[in-house]
KEVO-557729 format. One record per residue: x, y, z of N, C-alpha, C in turn; residue number from 1; residue in three letters. Coordinates in nm, 3 decimals, padded with zeros to 5 digits, m for minus. Example, Ala and Ser with C-alpha at 12.3 -4.5 7.8 and 13.67 -1.06 7.14 Angstrom:
       npx       npy       npz      capx      capy      capz       cpx       cpy       cpz   seq   type
    01.319   m00.569    00.780    01.230   m00.450    00.780    01.320   m00.330    00.780     1    ALA
    01.285   m00.225    00.708    01.367   m00.106    00.714    01.290    00.003    00.787     2    SER
//
This chain:
       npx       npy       npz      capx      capy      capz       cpx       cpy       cpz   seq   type
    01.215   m01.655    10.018    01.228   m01.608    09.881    01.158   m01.472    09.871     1    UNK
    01.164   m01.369    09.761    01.177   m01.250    09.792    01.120   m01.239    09.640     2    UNK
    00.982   m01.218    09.617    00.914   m01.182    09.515    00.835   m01.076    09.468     3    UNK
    00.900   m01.017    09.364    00.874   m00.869    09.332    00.779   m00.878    09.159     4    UNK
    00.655   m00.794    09.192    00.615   m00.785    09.062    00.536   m00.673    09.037     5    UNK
    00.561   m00.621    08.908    00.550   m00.459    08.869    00.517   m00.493    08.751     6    UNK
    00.387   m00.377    08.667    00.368   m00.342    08.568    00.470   m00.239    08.516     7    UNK
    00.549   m00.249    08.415    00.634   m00.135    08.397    00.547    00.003    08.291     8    UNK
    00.456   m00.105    08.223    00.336    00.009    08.160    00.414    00.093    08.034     9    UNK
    00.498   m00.081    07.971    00.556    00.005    07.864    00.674    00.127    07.854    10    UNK
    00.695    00.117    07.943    00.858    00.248    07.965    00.974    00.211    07.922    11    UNK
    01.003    00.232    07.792    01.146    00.199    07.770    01.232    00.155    07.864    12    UNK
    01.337    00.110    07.857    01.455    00.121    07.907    01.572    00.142    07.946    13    UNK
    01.546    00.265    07.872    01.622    00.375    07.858    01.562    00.519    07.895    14    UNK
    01.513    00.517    07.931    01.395    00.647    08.010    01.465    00.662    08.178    15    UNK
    01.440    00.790    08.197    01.487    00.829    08.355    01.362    00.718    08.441    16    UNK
    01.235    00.705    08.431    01.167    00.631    08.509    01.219    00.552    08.513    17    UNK
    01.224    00.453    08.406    01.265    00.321    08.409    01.385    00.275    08.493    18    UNK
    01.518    00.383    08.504    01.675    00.368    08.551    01.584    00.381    08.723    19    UNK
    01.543    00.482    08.775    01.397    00.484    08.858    01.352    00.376    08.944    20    UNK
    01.311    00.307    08.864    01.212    00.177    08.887    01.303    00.060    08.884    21    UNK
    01.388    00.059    08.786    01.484   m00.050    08.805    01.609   m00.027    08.962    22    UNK
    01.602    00.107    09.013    01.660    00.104    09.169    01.628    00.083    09.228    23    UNK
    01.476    00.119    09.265    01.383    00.074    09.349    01.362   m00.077    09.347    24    UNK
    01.377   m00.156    09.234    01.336   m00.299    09.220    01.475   m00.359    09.310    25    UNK
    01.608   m00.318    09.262    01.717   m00.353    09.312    01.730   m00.345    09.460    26    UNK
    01.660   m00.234    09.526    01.715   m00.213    09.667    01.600   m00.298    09.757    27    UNK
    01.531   m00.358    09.630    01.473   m00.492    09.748    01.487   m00.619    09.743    28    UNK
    01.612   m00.584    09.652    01.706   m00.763    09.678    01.584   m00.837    09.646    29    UNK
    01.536   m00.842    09.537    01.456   m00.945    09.452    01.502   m01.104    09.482    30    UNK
    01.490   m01.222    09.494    01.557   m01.354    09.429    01.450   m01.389    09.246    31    UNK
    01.301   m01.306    09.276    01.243   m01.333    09.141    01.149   m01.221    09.127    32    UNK
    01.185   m01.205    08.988    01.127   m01.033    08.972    01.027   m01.090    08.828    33    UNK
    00.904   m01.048    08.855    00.794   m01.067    08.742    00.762   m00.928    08.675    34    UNK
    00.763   m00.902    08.602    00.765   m00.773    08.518    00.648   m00.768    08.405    35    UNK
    00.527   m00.687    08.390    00.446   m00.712    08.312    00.461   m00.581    08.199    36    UNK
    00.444   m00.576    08.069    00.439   m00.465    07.971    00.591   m00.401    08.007    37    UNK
    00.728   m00.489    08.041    00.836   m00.465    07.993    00.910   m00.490    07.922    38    UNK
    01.045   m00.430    07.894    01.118   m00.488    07.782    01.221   m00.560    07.789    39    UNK
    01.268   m00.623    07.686    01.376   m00.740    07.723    01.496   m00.709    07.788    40    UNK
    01.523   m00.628    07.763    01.677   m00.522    07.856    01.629   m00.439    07.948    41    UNK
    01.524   m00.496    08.035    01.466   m00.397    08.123    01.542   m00.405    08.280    42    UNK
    01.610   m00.544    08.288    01.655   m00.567    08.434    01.821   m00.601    08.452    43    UNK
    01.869   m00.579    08.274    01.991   m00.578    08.242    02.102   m00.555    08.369    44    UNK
    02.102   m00.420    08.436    02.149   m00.368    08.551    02.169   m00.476    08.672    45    UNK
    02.044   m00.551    08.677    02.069   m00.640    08.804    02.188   m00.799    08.787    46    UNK
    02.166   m00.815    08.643    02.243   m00.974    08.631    02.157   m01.075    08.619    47    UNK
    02.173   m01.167    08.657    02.121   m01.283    08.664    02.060   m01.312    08.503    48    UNK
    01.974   m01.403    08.534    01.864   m01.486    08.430    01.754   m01.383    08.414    49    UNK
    01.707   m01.424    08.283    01.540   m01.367    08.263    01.513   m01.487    08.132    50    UNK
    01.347   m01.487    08.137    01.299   m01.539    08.030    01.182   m01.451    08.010    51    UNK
    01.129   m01.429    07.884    01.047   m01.302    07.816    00.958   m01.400    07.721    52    UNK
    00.800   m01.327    07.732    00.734   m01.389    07.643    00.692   m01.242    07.588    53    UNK
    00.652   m01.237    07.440    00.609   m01.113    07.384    00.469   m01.116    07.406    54    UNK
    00.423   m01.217    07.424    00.291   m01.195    07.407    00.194   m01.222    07.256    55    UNK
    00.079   m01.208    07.304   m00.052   m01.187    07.162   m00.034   m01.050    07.098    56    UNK
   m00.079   m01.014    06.963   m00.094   m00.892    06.931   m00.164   m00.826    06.991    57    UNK
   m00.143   m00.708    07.037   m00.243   m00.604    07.098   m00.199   m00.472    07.053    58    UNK
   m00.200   m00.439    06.931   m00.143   m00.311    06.890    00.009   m00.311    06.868    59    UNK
    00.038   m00.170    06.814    00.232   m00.192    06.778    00.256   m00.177    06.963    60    UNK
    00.362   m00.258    06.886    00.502   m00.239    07.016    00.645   m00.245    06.955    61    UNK
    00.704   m00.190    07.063    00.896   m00.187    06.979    00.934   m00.322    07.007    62    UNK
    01.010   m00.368    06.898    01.035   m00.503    06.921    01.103   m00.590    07.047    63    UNK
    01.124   m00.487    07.118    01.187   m00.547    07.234    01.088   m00.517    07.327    64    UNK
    00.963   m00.528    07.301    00.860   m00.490    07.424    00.820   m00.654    07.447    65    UNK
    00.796   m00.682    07.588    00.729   m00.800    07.634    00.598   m00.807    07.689    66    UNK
    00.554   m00.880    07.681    00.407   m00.887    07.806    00.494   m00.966    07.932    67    UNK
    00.572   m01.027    07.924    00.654   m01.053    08.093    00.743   m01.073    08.054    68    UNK
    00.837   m00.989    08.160    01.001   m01.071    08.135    00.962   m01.124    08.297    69    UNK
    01.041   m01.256    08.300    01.063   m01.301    08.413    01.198   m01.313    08.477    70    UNK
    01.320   m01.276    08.581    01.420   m01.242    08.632    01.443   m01.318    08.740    71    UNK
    01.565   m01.384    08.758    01.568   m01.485    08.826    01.760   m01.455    08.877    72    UNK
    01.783   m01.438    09.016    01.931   m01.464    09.095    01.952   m01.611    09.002    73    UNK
    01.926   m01.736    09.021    01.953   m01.831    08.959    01.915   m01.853    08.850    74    UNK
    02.008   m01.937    08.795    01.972   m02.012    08.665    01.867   m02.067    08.605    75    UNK
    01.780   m02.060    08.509    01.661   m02.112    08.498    01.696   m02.263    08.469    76    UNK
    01.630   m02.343    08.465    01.658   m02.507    08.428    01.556   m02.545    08.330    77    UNK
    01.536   m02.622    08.256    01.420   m02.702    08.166    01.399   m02.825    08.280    78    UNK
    01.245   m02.830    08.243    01.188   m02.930    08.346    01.078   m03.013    08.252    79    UNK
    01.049   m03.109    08.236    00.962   m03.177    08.200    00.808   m03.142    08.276    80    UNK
    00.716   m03.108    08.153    00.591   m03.024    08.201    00.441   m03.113    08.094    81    UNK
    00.348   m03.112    08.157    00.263   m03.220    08.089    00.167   m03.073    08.030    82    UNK
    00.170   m03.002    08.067    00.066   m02.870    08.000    00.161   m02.753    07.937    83    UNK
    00.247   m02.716    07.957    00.354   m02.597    07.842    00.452   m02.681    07.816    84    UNK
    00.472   m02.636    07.681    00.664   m02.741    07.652    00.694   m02.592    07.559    85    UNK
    00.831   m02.553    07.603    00.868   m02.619    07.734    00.844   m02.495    07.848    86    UNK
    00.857   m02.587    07.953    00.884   m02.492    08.110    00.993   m02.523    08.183    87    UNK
    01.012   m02.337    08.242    01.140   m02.357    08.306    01.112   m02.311    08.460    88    UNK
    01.176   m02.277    08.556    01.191   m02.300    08.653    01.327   m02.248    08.703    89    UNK
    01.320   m02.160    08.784    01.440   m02.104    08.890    01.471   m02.211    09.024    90    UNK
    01.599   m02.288    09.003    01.606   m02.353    09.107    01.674   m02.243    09.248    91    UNK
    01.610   m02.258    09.315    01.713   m02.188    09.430    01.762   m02.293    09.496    92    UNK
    01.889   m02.288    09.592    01.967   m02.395    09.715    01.906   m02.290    09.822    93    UNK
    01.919   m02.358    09.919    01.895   m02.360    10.032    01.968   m02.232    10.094    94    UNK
    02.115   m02.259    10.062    02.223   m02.123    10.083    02.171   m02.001    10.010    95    UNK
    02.072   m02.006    09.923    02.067   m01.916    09.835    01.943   m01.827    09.883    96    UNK
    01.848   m01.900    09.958    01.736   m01.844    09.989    01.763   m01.773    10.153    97    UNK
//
């Protein structure tokens, strides 16, 4: 499995860095990409799944700013969890990894 994680440090997603950073993320064939201080259309380009938490207040942000999006080749699933409800989970197959 092939795990990638970057502060994006707040950069739109629509900014030349960001188009940038989102190639560089791509040309290393991610299967799960963790993204901290990005935005919800930040990994749009690649496909797959994401799930996004905004986070606590810590000053303004544009409403589509996250404290993580999380990006996933597969589908996320709901799983039965005794400490967060709910939690999800990227299943990968075997073929997939």
């Amino acid at each position: 499995m092939r795990l990638n994680n970057w502060n994006i440090e707040r950069r739109g997603p629509h900014i030349w860095q960001a188009a940038s950073l989102v190639s560089e993320i791509q040309s290393l064939e991610p299967d799960l990409v963790v993204l901290t201080e990005a935005h919800t259309h930040f990994l749009d380009r690649l496909g797959g799944h994401t799930l996004s938490h905004r986070g606590y207040d810590h000053g303004p942000k544009a409403d589509s700013e996250q404290l993580v999006v999380i990006w996933s080749k597969a589908p996320w699933k709901p799983v039965h969890c005794q400490i967060l409800s709910p939690c999800w989970v990227a299943l990968f197959s075997a073929k997939q990894l």
